[in-house]
Each structure stands twice: as C-alpha cells, then as structure tokens.
C-alpha positions in Angstrom: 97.8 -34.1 236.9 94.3 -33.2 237.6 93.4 -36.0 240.3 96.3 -34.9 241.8 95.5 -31.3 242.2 92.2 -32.7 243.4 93.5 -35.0 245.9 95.4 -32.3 247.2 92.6 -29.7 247.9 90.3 -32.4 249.1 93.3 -33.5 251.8 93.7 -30.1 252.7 89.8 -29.1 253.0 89.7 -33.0 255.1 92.4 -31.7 257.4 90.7 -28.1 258.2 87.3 -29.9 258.8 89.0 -32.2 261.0 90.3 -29.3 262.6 86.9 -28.0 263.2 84.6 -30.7 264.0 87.7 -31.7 266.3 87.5 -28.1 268.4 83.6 -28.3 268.4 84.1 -31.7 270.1 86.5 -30.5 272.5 86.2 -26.6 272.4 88.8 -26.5 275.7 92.6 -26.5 275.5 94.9 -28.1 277.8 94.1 -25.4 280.2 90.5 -25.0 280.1 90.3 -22.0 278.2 88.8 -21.3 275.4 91.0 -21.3 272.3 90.7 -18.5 269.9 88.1 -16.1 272.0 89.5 -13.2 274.5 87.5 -12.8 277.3 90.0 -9.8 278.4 87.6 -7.3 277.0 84.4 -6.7 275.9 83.4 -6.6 272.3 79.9 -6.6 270.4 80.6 -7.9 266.0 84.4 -7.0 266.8 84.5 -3.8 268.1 85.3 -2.9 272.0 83.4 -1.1 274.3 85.2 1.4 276.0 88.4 0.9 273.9 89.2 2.7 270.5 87.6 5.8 268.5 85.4 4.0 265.5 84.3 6.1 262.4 80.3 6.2 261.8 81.2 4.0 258.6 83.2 1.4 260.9 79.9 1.0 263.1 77.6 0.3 260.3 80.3 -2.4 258.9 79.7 -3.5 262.5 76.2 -3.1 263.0 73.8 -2.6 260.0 72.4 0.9 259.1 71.0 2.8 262.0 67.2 3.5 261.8 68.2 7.0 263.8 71.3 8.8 265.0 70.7 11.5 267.1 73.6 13.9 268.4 73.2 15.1 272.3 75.3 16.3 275.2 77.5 13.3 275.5 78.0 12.4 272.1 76.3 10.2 269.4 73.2 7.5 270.0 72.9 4.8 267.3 69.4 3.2 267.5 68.3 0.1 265.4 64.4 -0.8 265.5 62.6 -3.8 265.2 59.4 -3.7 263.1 56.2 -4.4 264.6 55.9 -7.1 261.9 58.4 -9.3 263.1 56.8 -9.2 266.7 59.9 -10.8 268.9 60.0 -12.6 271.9 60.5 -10.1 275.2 60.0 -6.7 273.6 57.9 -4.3 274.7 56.1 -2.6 271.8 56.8 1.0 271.7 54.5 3.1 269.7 53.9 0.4 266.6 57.6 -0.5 266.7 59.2 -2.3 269.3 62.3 -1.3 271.6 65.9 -1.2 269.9 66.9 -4.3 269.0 70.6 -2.6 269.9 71.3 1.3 271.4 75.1 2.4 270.7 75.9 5.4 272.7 79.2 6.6 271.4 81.8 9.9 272.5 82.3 12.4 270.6 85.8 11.2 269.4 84.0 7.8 268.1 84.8 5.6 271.2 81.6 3.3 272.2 80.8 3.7 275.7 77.2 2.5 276.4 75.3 -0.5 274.7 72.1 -2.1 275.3 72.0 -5.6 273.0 68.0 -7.0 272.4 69.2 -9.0 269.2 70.7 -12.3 269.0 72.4 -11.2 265.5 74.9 -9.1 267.8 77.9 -11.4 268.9 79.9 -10.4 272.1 83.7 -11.6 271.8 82.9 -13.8 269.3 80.9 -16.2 271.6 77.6 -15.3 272.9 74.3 -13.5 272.2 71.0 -13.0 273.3 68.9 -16.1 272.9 71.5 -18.3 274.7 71.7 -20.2 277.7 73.0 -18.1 281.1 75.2 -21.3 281.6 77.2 -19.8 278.6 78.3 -17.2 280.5 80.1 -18.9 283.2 82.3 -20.5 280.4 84.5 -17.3 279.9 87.1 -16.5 281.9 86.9 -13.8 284.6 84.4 -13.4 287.3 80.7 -13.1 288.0 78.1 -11.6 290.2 74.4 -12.7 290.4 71.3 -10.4 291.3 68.4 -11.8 291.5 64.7 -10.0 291.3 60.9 -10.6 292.7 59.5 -11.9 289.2 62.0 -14.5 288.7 64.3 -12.6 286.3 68.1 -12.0 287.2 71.4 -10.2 285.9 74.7 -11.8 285.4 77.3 -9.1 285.9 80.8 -10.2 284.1 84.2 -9.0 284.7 86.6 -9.7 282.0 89.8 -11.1 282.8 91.5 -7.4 282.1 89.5 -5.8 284.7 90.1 -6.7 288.1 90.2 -3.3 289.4 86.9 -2.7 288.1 83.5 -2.3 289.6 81.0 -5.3 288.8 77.8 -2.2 287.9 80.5 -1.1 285.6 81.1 -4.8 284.0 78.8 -5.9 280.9 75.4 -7.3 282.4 73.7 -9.7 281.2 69.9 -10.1 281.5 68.3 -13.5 282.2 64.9 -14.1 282.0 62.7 -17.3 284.6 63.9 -19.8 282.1 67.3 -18.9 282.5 68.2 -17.4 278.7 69.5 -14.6 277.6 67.4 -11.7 276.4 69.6 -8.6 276.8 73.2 -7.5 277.1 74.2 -4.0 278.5 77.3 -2.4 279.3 77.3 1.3 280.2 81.0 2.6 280.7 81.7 6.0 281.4 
C-alpha cells in the first residue's frame, strides 16, 4: 500500500516537472506567445499600475516595508532605500544611502500611478526586472519605441497589448544602459 502511494506522488511530481522543464525548453505556444504572462497591462510583484485602489497593507505584501511614506498634494510616495553597505551597481549615492531601490507614488484612493524600479527583486508581469537583457523586452507582446542618448545609454518605451490608444511617454520605460541591460523601470501615469 505504501509503494503505491509513493509511486503515485512520484508519477504525479514526474509529470509537473516534465511540465516545467518542458515550457522552459519551449516557453512559446503555438502562437508565439507567451503562455501564462499578460502583457495587456503593466504590473510590478502582481499589482497594476494605473488600475485598482490597493490598501497600504496590500503594498507591503507587494513590496517590503517602506523605509519612508510621505503624504503630499497628489497623494502617497512609498520609498524603499538601499544601504550604502550593499553599494549596487548604477546608483548614485545619495547622502550615505543610495537612490530608491523602488519609488511608488500612489492616489489618494490607493490606486498606483507612478513607479521608478532600481531593484531586480521587483518583477514586472511576472517576467522581467532590472538586471536583464533589453532583448527581453522585445519578447512581450505589444509595441516598442527606442530613444537613444549621447553617452551610449537608451530607453525602451513599451506599449502593452491593452493600450493602443495610448501615448508611448505614457507607456512603462525601460532604461538600458552601453551594454544593453536593464537598470531601471519607470512608468508615470497620470
């Protein structure tokens, strides 16, 4: 009876990591998309920018206790730091700590409308952070638009399959760096 039971869960657990190792092989469906990830919208550790109201307690599930919230004209900021200790790549150090590792500008009502992303701990639509490759960009759906600047660095604006009748300045931006990675995410939405 007990081999049995055993069998059984190692045939199942066999068949989901099949199942995995098979998608990270492929990663595409018939169709070339994606499967599992929506690149309609725009969302940093699950929650969407520009979308629904979140409670203060649903963007520190999200997000990790703020080091500083601060309430102004247009709502709430949520800051987290990085210690000078940890000294990361393309920070600029800002009076013995370094810039925000993420900036969450939310309305009033809870609804996030601005972020600036300096982390690669903060996922956007559950497939990309800072750190990786600009070709990862071009492998959502929806369209792009390069700028490029004097010191070698660019932006990658991207608009989401869901927003074709919006503005690319008012699309999430990626920041690229000479070597072509990654180092920040922005998205200010008014």
């Amino acid at each position: 009876m007990k081999r049995s039971v055993i069998f059984t869960a190692l045939s199942v657990l066999s068949s989901i990591l099949c199942g995995i190792s098979l998608f990270a092989q492929t990663g595409f469906d018939s169709a070339g998309q994606f499967e599992g990830y929506d690149f309609s919208t725009f969302t940093i550790n699950g929650l969407e920018v520009g979308g629904p109201e979140y409670t203060e307690q649903d963007i520190i599930r999200a997000f990790g206790q703020p080091d500083s919230v601060e309430l102004g004209e247009f709502g709430y900021t949520y800051i987290m730091l990085k210690e000078a200790s940890s000294t990361p790549k393309n920070y600029i150090p800002t009076g013995g700590i370094y810039a925000a590792e993420i900036i969450l500008h939310t309305k009033p009502k809870g609804a996030i409308y601005v972020v600036g992303i300096f982390d690669e701990k903060y996922t956007v639509n559950n497939f990309i952070n800072v750190g990786d490759s600009m070709s990862k960009i071009y492998e959502m759906d929806g369209d792009f638009k390069e700028v490029h600047y004097k010191e070698g660095d660019s932006s990658i604006y991207w608009r989401p399959t869901g927003w074709e009748n919006i503005e690319f300045f008012n699309c999430p931006q990626f920041m690229i760096d000479k070597n072509g990675t990654i180092i920040g995410i922005s998205l200010w939405s008014y």
